[in-house]
MARLUM-920410 format. One record per residue (C-alpha): residue number from 1; chain; y, z, x. Coordinates in steps of 0.02 Angstrom, whole numbers, always signed. Each point is the difference from the previous one (the first is absolute). Layout:
<rs>
{seq:NUM mol:A north:Y up:Z east:X}
...
</rs>
This chain:
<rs>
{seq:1 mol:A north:-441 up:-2293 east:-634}
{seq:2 mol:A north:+17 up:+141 east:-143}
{seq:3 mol:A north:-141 up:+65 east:+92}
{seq:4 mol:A north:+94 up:+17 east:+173}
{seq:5 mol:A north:+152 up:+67 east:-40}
{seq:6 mol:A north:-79 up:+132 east:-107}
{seq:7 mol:A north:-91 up:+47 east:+174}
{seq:8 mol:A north:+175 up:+1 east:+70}
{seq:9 mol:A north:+63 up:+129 east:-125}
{seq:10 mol:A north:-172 up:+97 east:+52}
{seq:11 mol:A north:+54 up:-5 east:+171}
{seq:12 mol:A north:+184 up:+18 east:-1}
{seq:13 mol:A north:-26 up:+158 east:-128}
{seq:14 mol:A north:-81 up:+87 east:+133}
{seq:15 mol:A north:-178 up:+23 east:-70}
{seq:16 mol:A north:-83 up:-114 east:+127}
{seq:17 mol:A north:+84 up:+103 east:+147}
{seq:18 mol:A north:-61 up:+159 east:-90}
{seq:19 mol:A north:-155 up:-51 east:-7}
{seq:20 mol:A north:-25 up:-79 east:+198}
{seq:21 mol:A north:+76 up:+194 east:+65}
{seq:22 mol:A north:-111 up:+71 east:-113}
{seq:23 mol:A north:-165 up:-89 east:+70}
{seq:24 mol:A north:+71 up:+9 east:+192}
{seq:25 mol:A north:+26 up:+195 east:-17}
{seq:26 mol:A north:-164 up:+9 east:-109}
{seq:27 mol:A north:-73 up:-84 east:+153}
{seq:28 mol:A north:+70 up:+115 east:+149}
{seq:29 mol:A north:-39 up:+143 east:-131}
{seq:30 mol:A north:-194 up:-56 east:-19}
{seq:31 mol:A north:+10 up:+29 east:+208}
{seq:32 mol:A north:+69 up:+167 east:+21}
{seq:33 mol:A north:-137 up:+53 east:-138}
{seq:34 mol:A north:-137 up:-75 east:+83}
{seq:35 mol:A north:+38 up:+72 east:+175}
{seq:36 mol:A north:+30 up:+156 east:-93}
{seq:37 mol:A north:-193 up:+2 east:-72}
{seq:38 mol:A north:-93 up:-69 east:+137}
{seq:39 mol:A north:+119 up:+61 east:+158}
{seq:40 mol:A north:+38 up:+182 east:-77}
{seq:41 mol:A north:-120 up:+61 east:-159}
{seq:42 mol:A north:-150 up:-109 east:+34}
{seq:43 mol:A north:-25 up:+72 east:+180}
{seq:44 mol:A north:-41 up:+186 east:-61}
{seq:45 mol:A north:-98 up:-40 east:-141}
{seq:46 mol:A north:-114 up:-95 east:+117}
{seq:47 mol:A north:-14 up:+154 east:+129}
{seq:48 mol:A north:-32 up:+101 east:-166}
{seq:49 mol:A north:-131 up:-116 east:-56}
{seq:50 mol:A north:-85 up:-26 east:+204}
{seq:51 mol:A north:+60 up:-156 east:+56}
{seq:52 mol:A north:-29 up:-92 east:-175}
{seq:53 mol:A north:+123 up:-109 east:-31}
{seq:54 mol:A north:+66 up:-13 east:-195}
{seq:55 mol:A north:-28 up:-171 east:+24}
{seq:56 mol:A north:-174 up:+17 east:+42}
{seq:57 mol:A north:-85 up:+95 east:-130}
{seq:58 mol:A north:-95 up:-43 east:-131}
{seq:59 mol:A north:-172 up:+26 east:-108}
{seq:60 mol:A north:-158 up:-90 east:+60}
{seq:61 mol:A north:-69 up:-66 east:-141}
{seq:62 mol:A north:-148 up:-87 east:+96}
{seq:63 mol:A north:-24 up:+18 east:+202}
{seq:64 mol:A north:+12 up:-172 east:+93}
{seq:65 mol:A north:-175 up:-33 east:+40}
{seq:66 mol:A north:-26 up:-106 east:+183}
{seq:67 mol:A north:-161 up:-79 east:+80}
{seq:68 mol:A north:+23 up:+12 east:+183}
{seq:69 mol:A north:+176 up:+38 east:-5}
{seq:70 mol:A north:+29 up:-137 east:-107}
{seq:71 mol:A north:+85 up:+34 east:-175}
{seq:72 mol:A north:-122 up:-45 east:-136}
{seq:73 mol:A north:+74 up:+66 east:-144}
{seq:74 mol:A north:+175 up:+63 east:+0}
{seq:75 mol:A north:+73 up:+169 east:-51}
{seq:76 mol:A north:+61 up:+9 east:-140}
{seq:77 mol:A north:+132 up:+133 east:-16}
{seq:78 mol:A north:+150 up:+37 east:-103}
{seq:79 mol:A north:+156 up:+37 east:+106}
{seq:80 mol:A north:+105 up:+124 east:-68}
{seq:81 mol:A north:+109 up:+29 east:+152}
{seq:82 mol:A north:+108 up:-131 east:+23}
{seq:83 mol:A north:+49 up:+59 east:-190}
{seq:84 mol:A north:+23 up:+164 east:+27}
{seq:85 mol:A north:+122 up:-55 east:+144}
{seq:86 mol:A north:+108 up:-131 east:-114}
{seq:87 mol:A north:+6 up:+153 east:-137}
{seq:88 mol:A north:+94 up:+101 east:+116}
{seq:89 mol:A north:+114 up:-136 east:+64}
{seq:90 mol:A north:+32 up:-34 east:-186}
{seq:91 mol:A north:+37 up:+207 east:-27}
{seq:92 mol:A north:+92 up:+15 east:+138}
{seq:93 mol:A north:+122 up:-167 east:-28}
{seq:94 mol:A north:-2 up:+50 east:-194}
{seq:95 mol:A north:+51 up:+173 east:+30}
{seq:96 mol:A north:+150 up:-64 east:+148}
{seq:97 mol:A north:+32 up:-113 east:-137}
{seq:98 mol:A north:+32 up:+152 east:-131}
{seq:99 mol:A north:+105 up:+88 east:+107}
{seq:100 mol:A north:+127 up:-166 east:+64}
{seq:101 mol:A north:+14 up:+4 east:-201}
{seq:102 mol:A north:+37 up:+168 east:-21}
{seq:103 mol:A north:+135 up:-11 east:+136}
{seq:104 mol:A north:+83 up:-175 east:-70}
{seq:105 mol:A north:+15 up:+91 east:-169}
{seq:106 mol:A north:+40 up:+150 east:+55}
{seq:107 mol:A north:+164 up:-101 east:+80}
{seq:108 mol:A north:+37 up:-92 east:-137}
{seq:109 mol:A north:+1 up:+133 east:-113}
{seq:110 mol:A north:+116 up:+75 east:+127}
{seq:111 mol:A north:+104 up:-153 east:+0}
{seq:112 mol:A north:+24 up:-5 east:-204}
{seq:113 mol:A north:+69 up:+165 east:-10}
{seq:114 mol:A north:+176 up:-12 east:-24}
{seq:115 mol:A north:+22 up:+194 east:+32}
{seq:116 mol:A north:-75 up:-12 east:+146}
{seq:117 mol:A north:+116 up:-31 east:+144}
{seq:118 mol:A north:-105 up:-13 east:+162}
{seq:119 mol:A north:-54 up:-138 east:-52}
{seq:120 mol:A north:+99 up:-176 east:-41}
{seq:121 mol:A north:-18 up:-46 east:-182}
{seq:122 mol:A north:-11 up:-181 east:-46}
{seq:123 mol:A north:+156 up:-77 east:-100}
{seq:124 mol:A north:-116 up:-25 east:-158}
{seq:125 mol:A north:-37 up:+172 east:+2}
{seq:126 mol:A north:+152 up:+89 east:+19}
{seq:127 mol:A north:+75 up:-121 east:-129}
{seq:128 mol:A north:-126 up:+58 east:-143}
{seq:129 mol:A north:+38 up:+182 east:+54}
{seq:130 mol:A north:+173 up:-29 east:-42}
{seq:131 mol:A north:-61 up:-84 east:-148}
{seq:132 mol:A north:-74 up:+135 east:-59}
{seq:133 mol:A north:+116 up:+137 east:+37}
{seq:134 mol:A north:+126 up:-90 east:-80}
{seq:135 mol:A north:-129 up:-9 east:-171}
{seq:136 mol:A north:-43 up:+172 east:+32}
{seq:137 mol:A north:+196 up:+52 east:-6}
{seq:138 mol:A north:+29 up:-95 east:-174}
{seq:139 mol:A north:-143 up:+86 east:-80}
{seq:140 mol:A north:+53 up:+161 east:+34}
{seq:141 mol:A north:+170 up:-46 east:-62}
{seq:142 mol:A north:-66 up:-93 east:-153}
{seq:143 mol:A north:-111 up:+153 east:-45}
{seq:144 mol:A north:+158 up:+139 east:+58}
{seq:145 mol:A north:+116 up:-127 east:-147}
{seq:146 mol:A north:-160 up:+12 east:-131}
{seq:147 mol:A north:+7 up:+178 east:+28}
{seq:148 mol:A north:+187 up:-2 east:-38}
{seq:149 mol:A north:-11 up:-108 east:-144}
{seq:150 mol:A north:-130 up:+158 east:-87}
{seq:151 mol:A north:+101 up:+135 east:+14}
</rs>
């Protein structure tokens, strides 16, 4: 039972949900990237490279050797192309990744400066502003008195 309801607190806190729109969106995301490689960058590179697919290449180690058009012996090959085209899936999400990032922080930095009007400040944040303003205003007046007190 201890074991259930600390699920529930999981759950109810929000994580779980966090996590599910995470892996939906990281889904649908894994899509537009992959018709964005093979549908729009892969297409090029194969007219560049005369008809050879990225997916197709790779080093012949050994030539498959056949008897009448039978396979006798198998090629063996290593095949570097279906690598090559996962590497730039992985640059290209990594990099769209970098810049979603740089935008989120980019608002949020936005977002926790008080000064800055255009955009709403949370509660928390404009409460520690006043916070310190307030602090800021007794130290001068604290230092202004010590000065006092010297002469």
């Amino acid at each position: 039972m201890k074991l259930f309801k600390e699920f529930k607190e999981f759950a109810v806190k929000g994580n779980m949900m966090d996590i599910a729109i995470g892996v939906i969106i990281g889904a649908a995301f894994n899509k537009v990237i992959d018709v964005l490689v093979k549908e729009v960058l892969l297409p090029p590179l194969t007219f560049l490279t005369s008809g050879v697919t990225l997916e197709d290449r790779k080093w012949i180690i050994q030539e498959a050797i056949l008897d009448n058009g039978t396979i006798v012996t198998p090629e063996v090959a290593v095949k570097y192309g279906k690598l090559l085209e996962v590497s730039i899936d992985f640059l290209i999400i990594g990099f769209t990744v970098f810049v979603i990032v740089k935008f989120m922080n980019r608002l949020k930095t936005k977002a926790q400066d008080p000064k800055d009007k255009k955009v709403k400040t949370p509660k928390e944040i404009e409460l520690l502003d006043k916070i310190n303003t307030q602090l800021e205003k007794q130290n001068e007046l604290l230092v202004s008195k010590d000065k006092k007190i010297e002469e």
